[in-house]
C-alpha positions as CSV (number, residue, x, y, z in Angstrom):
1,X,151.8,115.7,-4.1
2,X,154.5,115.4,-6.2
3,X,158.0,114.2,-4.9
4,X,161.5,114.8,-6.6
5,X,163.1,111.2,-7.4
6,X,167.0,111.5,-6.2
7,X,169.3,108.4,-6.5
8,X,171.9,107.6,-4.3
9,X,174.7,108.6,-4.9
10,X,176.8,105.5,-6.8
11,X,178.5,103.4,-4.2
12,X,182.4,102.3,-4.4
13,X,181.8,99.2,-7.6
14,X,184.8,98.0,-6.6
15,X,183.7,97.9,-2.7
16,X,179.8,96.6,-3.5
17,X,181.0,93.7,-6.2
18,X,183.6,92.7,-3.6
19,X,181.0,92.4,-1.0
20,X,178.5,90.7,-3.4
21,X,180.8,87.9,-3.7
22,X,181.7,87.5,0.0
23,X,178.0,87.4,0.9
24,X,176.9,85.5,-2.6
25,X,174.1,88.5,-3.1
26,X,172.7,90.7,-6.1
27,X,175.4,93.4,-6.9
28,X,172.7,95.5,-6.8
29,X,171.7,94.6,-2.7
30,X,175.8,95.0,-1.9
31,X,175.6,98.5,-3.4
32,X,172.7,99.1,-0.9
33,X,174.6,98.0,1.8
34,X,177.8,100.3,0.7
35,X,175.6,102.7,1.0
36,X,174.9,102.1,4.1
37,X,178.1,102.6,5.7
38,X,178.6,98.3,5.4
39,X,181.5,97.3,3.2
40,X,183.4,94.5,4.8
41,X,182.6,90.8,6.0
42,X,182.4,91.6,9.5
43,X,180.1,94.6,9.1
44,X,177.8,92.5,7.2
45,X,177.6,89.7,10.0
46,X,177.1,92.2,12.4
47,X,174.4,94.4,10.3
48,X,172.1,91.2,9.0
49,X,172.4,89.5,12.6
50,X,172.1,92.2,15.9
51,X,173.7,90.6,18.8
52,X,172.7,91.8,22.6
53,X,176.7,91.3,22.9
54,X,177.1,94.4,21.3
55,X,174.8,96.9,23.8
56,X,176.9,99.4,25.1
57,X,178.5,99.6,29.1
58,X,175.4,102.0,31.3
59,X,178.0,103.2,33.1
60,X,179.5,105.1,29.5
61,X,176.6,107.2,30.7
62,X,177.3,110.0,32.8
63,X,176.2,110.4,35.9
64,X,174.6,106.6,35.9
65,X,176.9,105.7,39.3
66,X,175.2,108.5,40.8
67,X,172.0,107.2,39.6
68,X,172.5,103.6,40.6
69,X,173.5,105.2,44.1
70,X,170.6,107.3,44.6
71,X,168.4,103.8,43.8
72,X,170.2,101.8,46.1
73,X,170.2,104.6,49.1
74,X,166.5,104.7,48.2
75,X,165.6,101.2,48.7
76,X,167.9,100.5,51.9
77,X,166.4,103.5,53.5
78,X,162.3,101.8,52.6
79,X,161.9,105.7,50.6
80,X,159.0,106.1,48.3
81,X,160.2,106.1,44.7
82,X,158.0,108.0,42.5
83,X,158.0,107.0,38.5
84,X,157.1,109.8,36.4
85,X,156.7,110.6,32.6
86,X,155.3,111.5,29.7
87,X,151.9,110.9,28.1
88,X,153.1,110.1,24.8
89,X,153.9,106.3,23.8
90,X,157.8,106.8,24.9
91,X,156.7,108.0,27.9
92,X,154.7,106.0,29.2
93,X,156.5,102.6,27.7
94,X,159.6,104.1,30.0
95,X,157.4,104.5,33.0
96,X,156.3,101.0,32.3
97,X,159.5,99.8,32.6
98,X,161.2,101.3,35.1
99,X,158.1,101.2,37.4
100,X,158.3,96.9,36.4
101,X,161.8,96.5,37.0
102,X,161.7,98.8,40.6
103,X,158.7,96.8,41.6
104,X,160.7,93.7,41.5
105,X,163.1,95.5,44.3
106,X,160.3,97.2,46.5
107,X,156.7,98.0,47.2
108,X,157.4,101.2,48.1
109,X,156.9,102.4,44.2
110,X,153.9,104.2,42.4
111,X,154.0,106.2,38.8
112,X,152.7,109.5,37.9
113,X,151.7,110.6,34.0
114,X,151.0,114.1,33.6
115,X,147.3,115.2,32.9
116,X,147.8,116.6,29.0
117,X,145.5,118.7,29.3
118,X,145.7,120.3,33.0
119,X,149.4,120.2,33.1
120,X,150.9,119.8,29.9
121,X,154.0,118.3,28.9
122,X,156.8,117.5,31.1
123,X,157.8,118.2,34.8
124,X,154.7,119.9,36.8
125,X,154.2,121.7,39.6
126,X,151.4,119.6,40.1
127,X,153.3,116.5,40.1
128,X,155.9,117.3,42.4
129,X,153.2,118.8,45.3
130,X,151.1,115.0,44.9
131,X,154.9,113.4,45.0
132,X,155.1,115.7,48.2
133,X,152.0,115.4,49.2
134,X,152.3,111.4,49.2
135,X,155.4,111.2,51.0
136,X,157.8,110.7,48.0
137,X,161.2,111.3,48.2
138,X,163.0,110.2,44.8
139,X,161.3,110.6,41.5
140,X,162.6,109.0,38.4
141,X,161.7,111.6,35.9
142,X,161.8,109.6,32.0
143,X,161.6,111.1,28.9
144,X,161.4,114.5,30.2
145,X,163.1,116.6,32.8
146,X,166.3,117.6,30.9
147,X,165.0,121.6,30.6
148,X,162.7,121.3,34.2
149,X,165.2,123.4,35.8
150,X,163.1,126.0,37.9
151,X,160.7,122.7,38.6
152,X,163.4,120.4,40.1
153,X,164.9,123.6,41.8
154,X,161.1,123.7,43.5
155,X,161.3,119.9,44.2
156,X,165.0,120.2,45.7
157,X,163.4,122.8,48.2
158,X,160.7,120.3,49.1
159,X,163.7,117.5,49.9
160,X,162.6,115.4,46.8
161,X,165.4,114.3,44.4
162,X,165.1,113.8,41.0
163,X,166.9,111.4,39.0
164,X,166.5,112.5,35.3
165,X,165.8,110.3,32.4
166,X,165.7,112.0,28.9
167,X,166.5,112.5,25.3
168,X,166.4,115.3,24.5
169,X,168.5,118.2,23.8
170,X,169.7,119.8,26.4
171,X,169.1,123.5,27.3
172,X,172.8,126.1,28.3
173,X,171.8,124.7,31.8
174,X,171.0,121.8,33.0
175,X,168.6,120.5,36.1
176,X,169.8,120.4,40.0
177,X,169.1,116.9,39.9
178,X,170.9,113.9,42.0
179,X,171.7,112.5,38.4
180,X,171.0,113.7,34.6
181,X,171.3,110.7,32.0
182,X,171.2,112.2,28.7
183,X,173.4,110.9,26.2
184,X,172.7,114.5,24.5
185,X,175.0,116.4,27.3
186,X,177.7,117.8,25.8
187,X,179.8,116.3,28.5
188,X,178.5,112.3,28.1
189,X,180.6,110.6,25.9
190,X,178.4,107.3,26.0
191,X,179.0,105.9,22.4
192,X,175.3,106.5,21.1
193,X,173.3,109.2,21.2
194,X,170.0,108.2,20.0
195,X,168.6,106.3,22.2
196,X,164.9,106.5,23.2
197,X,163.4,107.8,26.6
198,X,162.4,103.9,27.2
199,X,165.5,102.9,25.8
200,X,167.6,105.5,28.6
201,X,165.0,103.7,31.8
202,X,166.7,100.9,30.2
203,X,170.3,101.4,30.8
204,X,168.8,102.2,34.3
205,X,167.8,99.1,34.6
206,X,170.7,97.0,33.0
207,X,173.1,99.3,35.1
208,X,171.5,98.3,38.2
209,X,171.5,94.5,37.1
210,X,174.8,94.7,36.4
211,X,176.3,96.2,39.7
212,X,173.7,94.0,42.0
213,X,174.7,90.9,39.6
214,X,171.0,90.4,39.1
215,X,170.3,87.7,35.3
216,X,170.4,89.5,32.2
217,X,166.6,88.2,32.1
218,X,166.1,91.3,34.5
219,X,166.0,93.6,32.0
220,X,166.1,91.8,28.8
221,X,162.4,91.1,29.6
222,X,161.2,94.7,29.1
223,X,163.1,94.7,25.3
224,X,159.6,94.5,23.6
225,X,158.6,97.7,25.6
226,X,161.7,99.7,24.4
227,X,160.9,98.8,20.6
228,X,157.6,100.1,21.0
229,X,159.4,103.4,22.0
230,X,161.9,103.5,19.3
231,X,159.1,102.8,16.7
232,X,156.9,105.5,18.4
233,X,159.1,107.8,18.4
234,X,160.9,107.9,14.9
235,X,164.9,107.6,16.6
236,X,167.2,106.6,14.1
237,X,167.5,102.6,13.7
238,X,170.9,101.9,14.0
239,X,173.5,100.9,16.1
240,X,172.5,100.5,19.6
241,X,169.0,101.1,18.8
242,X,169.0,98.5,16.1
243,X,169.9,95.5,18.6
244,X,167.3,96.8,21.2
245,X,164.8,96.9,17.8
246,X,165.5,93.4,16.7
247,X,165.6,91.3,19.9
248,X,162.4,93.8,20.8
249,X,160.8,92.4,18.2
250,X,161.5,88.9,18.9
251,X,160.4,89.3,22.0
252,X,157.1,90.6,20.8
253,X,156.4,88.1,18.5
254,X,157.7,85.4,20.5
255,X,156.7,86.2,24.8
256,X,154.9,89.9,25.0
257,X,154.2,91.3,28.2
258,X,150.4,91.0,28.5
259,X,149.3,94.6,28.2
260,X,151.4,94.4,24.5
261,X,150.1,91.1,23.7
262,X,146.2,92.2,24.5
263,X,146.8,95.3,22.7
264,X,148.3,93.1,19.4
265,X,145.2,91.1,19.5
266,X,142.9,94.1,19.8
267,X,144.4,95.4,16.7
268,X,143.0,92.6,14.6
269,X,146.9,92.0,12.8
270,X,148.5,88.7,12.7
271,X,151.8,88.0,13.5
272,X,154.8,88.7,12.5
273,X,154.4,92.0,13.9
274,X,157.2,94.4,11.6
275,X,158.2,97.9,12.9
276,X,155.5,99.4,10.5
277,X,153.1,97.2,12.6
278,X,153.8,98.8,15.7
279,X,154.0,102.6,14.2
280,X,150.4,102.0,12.6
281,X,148.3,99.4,15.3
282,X,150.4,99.4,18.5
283,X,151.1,103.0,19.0
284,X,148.0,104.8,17.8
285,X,146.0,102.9,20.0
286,X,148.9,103.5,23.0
287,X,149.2,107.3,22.4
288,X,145.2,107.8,22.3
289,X,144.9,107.1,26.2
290,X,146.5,110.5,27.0
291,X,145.4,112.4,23.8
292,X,141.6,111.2,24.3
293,X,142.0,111.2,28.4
294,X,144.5,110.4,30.4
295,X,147.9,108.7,29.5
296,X,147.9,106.8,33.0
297,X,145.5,104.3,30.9
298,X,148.5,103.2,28.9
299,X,150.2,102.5,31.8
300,X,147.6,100.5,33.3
301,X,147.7,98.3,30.5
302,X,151.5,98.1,29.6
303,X,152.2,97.2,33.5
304,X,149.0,94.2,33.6
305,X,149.9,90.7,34.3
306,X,146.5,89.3,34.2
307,X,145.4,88.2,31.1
308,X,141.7,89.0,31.4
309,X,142.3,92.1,32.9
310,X,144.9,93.5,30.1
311,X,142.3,92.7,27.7
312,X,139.9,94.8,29.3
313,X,141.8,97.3,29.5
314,X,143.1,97.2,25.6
315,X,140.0,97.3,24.6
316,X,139.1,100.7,26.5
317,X,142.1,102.2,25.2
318,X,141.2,100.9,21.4
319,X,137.8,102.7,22.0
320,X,139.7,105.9,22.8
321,X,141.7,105.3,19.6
322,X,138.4,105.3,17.5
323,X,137.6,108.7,19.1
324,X,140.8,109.8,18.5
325,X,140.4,109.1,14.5
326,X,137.2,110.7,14.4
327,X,138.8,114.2,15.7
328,X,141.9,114.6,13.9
329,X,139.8,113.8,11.0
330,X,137.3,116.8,11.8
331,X,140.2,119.3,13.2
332,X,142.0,118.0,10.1
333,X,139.5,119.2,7.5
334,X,138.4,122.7,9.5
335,X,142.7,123.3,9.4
336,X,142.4,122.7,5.4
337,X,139.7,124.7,5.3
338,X,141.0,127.9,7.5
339,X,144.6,127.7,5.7
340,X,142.1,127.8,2.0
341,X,140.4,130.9,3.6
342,X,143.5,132.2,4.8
343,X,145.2,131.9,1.5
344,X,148.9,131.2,2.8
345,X,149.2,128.3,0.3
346,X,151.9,130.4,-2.4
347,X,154.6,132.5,-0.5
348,X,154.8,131.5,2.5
349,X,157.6,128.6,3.4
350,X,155.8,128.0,7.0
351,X,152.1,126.6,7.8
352,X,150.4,128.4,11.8
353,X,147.3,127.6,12.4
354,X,145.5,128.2,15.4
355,X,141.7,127.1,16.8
356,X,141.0,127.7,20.5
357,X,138.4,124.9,20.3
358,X,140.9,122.2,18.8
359,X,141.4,119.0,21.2
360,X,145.3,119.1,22.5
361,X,145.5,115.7,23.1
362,X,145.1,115.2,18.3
363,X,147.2,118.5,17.5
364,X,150.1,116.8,16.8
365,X,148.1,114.2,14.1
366,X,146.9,116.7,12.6
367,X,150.1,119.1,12.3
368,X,151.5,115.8,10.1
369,X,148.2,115.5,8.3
370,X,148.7,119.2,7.1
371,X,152.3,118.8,6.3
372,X,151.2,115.7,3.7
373,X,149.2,118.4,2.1
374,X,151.3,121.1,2.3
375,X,154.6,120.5,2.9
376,X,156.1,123.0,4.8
377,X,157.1,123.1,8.5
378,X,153.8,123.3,10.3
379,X,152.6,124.4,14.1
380,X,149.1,123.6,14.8
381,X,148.2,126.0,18.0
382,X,145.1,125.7,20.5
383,X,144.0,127.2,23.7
384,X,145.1,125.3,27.1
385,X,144.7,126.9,31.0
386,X,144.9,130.7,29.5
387,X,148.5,130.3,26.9
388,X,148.7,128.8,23.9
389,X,150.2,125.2,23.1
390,X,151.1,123.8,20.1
391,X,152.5,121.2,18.3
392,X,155.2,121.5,15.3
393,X,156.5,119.0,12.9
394,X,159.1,119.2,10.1
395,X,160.2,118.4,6.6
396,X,163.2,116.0,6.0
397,X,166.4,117.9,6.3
398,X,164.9,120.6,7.9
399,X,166.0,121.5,11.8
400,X,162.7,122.3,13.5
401,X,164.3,122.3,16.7
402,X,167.1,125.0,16.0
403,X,164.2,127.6,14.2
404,X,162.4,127.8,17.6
405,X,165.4,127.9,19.3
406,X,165.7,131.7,17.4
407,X,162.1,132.0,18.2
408,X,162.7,131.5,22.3
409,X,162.1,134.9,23.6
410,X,158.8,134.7,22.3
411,X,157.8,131.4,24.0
412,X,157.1,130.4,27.3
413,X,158.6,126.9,27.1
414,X,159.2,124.5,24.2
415,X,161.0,121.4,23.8
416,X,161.7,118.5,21.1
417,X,163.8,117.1,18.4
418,X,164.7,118.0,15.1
419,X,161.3,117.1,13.3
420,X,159.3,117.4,16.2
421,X,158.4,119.6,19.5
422,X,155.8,121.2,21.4
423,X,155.9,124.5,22.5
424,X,153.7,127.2,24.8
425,X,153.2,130.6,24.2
426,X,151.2,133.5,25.8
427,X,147.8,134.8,23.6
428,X,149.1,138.0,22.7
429,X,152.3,136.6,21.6
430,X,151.0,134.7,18.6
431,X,151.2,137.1,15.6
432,X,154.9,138.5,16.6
433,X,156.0,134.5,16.5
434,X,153.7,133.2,13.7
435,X,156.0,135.9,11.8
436,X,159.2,135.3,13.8
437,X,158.8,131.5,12.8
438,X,158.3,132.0,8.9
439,X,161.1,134.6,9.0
440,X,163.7,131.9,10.4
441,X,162.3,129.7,8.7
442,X,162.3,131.4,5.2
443,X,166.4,132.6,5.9
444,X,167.3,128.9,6.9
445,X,165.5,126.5,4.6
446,X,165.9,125.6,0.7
447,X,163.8,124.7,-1.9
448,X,164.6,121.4,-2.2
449,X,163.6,120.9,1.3
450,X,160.1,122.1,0.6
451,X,159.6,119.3,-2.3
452,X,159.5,115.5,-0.7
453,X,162.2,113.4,-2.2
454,X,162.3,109.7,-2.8
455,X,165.5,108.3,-1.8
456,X,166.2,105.5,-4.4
457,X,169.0,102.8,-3.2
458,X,168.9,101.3,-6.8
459,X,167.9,100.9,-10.0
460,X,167.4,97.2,-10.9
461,X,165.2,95.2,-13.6
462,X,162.3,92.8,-12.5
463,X,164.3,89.4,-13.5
464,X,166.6,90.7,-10.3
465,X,163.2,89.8,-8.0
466,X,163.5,86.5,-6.8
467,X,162.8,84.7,-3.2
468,X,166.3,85.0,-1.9
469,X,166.7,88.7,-3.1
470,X,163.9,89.1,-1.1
471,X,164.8,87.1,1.9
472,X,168.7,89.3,2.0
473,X,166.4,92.4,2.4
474,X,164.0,90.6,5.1
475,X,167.1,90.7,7.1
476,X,167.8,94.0,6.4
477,X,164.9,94.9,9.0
478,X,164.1,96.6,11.5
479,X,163.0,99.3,8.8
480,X,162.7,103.0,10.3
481,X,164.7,106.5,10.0
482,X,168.5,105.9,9.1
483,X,167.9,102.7,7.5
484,X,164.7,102.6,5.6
485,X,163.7,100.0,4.1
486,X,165.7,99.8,0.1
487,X,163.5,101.8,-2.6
488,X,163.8,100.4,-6.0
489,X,162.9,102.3,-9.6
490,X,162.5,100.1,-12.7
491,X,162.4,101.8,-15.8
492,X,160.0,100.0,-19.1
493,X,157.8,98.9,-17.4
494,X,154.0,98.3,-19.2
495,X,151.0,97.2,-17.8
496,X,149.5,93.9,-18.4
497,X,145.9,94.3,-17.5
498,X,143.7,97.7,-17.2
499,X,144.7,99.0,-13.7
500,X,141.9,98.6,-11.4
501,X,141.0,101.3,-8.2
502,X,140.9,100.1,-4.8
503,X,138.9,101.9,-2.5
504,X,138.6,105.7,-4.2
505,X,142.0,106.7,-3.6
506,X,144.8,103.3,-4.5
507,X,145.4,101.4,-7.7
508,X,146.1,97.5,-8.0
509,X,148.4,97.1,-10.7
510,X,149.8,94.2,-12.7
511,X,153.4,95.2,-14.6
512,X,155.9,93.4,-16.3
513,X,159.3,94.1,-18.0
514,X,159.4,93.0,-21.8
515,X,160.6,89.4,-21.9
516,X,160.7,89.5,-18.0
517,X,158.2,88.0,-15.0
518,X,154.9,89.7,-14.0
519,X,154.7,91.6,-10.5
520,X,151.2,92.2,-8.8
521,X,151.9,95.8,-7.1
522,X,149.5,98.1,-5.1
523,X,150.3,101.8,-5.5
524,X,148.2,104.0,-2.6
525,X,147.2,107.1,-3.4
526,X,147.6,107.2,-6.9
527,X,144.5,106.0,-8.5
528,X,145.0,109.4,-10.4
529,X,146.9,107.3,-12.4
530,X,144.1,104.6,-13.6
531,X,143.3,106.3,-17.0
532,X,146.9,108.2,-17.7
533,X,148.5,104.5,-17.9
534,X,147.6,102.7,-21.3
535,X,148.8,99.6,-22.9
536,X,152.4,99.2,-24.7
537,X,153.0,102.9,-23.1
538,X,156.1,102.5,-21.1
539,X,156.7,103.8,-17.7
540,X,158.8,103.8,-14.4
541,X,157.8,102.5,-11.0
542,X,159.7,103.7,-7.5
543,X,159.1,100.8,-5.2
544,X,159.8,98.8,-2.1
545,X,158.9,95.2,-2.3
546,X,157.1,92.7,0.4
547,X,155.6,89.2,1.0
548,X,151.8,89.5,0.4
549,X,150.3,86.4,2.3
550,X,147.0,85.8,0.8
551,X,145.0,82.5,1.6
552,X,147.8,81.3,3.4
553,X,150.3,81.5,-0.1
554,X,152.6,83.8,-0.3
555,X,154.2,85.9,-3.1
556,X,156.3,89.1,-3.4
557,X,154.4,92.2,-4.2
558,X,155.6,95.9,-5.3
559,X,154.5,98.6,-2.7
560,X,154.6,101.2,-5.7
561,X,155.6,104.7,-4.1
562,X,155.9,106.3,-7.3
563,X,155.0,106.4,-11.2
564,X,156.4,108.7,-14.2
565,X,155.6,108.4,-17.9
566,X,158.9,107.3,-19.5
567,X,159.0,110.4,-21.5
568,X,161.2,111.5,-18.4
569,X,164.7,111.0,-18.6
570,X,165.1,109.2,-15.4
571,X,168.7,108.7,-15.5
572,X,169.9,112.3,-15.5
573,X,168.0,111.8,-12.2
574,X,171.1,112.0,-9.6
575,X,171.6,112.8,-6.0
C-alpha cells in the first residue's frame, strides 16, 4: 500500500539549537524533541527520565472519596466484594490488580470476566444475578460500566452497589452507581485523561494506600500489569501514562509478577522486553484466552504466585493463541475474498462485512487486517445469541467513535474510543446502518485520511548515526501513540550489494551515503523492491533505527518503513 510521506512541520531553530546545546545532542534529535512539546532544560530532565514523583493526587478523581468509602464500609462490614471486567487484555490486567491488591485486605473477594461469547462485552445481566446469586454486595466494575445504566439500575434494585472503573467516553447519562471514576466525565477535572482501565483500578488502589497509609510498595507492585494495559490498548504515551509505562517496564524486566514472567518466557523473546514486545508476544497471547475461550484464563494466570503453576497455565493460554492465528488468518482471507466479490473496493470510503459463521472472539484482528489492505474505516459483523455484533476500527485522524454516535438509533448498544469500538445491532437492521455508516462517514472524512501517512520527525544524513545518537533516542522510549518512536528519511542513498529477500515478502538491505558509513537495514514488506533498486541509482529511505543484537554484538540497524526512487522531489514534501 502506498503511504503519503509528510514532514513535520519545522520546529522553532532558534528553540531546537538552544536545546541542542543545553543537552550536548544532534540539532537534528532537539528539533524532535521541539516537536514534541519539549523545549526547555527542565522539560527535558523530566521527558528522558519519568519520575513516580510526578503521578498525579487519586483523589483529583471525582468521586474516588466515595469510592475509597464504599471499600472501607465493605470490608469493616466482612461484605463480599465482587471484581468484575472485561475480557480483553485491559480488562482483565485491571481485574488482576484490583482483585491482588483487595486480596491483601480480605478473603471475602472473588472476580468475574464476562463470557464473550454468551454475554458479550461489558456489564451483564448474567453477571449481576451470579454476583446475587453468591451473596455479593459491592462489585468493582473495571474498564467497563460507564454506559451500563439500565444494568446497574437492575443491580441497585437487587441491593448490590457498583463502584465504576472506566475509560471510556461517557454517554448524556451516566450510571446510578455508589462511585463513577472516569477521568472522561465532563465534570472530573483530574489532570489526565488518558489513562487506561488498569491504569484507573490503579488510582483505586494508590488512593486507598494513601488514606490507610499503607507503603507505596502496595501498589507500585502491580506497575508491570498497568503497562501491559497501556501497551494493549493503544492510549496515548504521555504524561501520566508515560511514568506508569517506564517504571512498568522496569518492573517487568527487573521483578514480574509470575503469571507475566511465565507468559515472557513462553513467548520465546529475551529480555529487554520494549513496549513493541509486549504489543506483539505479551498481549496476543493475553487477549486469546477470552477470544479462543474464556477471558477468566488470563486472569488465572496474571493473579498466580506459584511458579510451576503459572507456567502451566501460560502455556495453555499460548496454545489458545496458536488457535487464535490460525482463525483470523482463515476469516481474514474469506473477508478479502467476499469484499473482491462484493466489489466495494472504488467508491465506497467505508469497509462492512458480515459472516454469521465468523468466530467473535478474532473479529476485531481481522477488522485491522482488512484496514492494512484497504484502508478505510472497517466493521467486521457476525452472528451472536440472535443480534449482530461487531467490531470497528479506524484510520488515523479519523473519529470512529463520533460516526456511530450518528449511527445510534440504529444500534442496540455500542461503545469504544476514537479508533476502536464494538457495537450490537439487530439482523434486520444491517443494511439501513451499513449505509447509515458509509453516509457519515463519506460527509465527515477526507482524502488524506484514506491514504496512510508517514510522520517524518527529520531529515538527517547517515554520518549523523552514531552510538550516542542512538542511546539519546533509547531514552526517548516508551514508544507508542503520541510519541512514536522518531522516523528518519535520508535522501542519496545507493545500495552497496544486490538486495536480498527474506522470507517472500521483506528485503535485507545494505546502503550507504556517498563518502559516508554503511548501514545494514531490513525493510518488511517490500521485497517488491528487490529488482526496481539497481546500483549507483539513488534513492530515499523513511526509517526508525534500532540495536540489532546478533551473536551477542551489537550494531545499529535501519528498520526501513519506506523507499522512493530519487526521481521524487522529496523536499517539496511538507506537512
Amino acid at each position: 500500500m502506498e503511504k503519503r510521506w509528510v514532514r513535520a512541520a519545522n520546529a522553532d531553530t532558534t528553540l531546537s539549537k538552544s536545546l541542542a546545546q543545553e543537552l550536548n545532542i544532534d540539532d537534528s534529535l532537539a528539533q524532535v524533541l521541539v516537536q514534541r512539546g519539549v523545549t526547555t532544560f527542565e522539560e527535558a530532565r523530566s521527558y528522558f527520565k519519568p519520575e513516580l514523583s510526578r503521578l498525579h493526587d487519586p483523589f483529583l478523581m471525582r468521586e474516588m472519596d466515595q469510592a475509597v468509602n464504599r471499600i472501607d464500609l465493605a470490608l469493616a462490614s466482612s461484605e463480599k466484594i465482587l471484581v468484575y471486567g472485561d475480557y480483553d487484555v485491559d480488562g482483565t490486567t485491571a481485574v488482576a490488580l484490583v482483585y491482588s491488591f483487595l486480596s491483601g485486605l480480605t478473603q471475602r473477594v472473588d472476580y468475574y470476566i464476562p463470557d464473550r461469547h454468551k454475554e458479550g462485552y461489558g456489564i451483564s445481566t448474567a453477571g449481576i444475578d451470579y454476583a446475587s446469586a453468591q451473596g455479593f454486595s459491592l462489585i468493582i466494575a473495571l474498564d467497563c460500566g460507564i454506559k451500563s445504566v439500565d444494568k446497574i439500575d437492575y443491580a441497585n434494585k437487587l441491593g448490590i452497589d457498583f463502584i465504576v472503573c472506566d475509560h471510556h467516553t461517557p454517554g448524556e447519562e451516566l450510571p446510578d452507581a455508589i462511585a463513577v471514576l472516569d477521568p472522561k466525565r465532563a465534570d472530573c477535572n483530574y489532570p489526565f485523561k488518558e489513562l487506561s482501565g488498569c491504569g484507573i483500578g490503579f488510582k483505586l488502589a494508590q488512593a486507598y494506600s494513601l488514606r490507610h497509609g499503607l507503603p507505596e510498595s502496595r501498589y507500585l507492585c502491580y506497575l508491570d500489569l498497568v503497562m501491559v494495559s497501556i501497551a494493549a490498548d493503544i492510549v496515548p504515551i504521555v504524561g501520566e501514562n508515560r511514568v506508569l509505562a517506564h517504571h512498568g517496564l522496569l518492573r517487568l524486566n527487573d521483578d514480574p509478577c509470575t503469571g507475566l514472567k511465565a507468559l515472557m518466557e513462553v513467548s520465546g523473546r529475551p529480555k529487554p522486553f520494549t513496549i513493541t514486545d509486549v504489543v506483539f508476544s505479551l498481549a496476543p497471547r493475553i487477549n486469546a484466552a477470552g477470544r479462543m475461550d474464556h477471558g477468566r484464563h488470563a486472569v488465572d494466570m496474571l493473579i498466580c504466585t506459584e511458579e510451576t503453576t503459572a507456567r502451566e497455565r501460560s502455556q495453555f493460554i499460548d496454545s489458545h493463541n496458536a488457535d487464535r492465528k490460525n482463525s483470523d488468518k482463515s476469516i481474514t482471507a474469506e473477508a478479502l475474498e467476499l469484499i473482491a466479490d462484493c466489489q466495494i473496493l472504488t467508491s465506497k470510503k467505508t469497509t462492512v462485512v458480515y459472516n454469521q459463521a465468523w468466530n467473535k472472539g478474532v473479529i476485531g484482528i481481522v477488522a485491522s487486517r482488512l484496514i492494512e489492505n484497504y484502508y478505510r474505516p472497517t466493521i467486521v459483523l457476525t452472528a451472536s445469541n440472535g443480534m449482530l455484533t461487531g467490531s470497528a476500527r479506524s484510520v488515523e485522524g479519523f473519529d470512529l467513535y463520533e460516526a456511530l454516535l450518528r449511527c445510534e438509533d440504529l444500534l442496540e448498544q455500542f461503545g469504544g474510543h476514537k479508533f476502536a469500538a464494538g457495537l450490537t445491532l439487530r439482523p434486520e437492521k444491517m443494511q439501513a446502518f451499513s449505509e447509515r455508516f458509509e453516509e457519515v462517514v463519506s460527509q465527515t472524512i477526507t482524502e488524506s485520511m484514506l491514504c496512510p501517512e508517514l510522520k517524518i520527525d527529520a531529515q538527517i544524513s547517515f554520518s549523523q548515526i552514531t552510538p550516542k545518537f542512538q542511546r539519546i533516542i533509547g531514552r526517548m522510549e516508551p514508544f507508542g501513540p503520541h510519541n512514536p518512536a522518531p522516523l528518519f528519511m535520508t535522501n542519496q542513498v545507493y545500495i552497496v550489494y544486490p538486495p536480498k529477500v527474506v522470507g517472500t515478502k521483506h528485503l535485507k538491505l545494505t546502503l550507504k551515503q556517498q563518502n559516508s558509513i554503511i548501514f545494514e537495514g531490513i525493510a518488511f514488506g517490500l521485497a517488491g523492491y528487490e529488482h526496481i533498486l539497481q546500483p549507483n541509482q539513488p534513492f530515499s529511505v523513511c526509517y526508525t533505527i534500532e540495536e540489532n543484537v546478533w551473536r551477542g554484538e551489537r550494531r545499529l540497524q535501519l528498520n526501513i518503513k519506506a523507499i522512493k526512487m530519487d526521481n521524487h522531489n522529496l523536499d517539496d514534501i511538507t506537512s
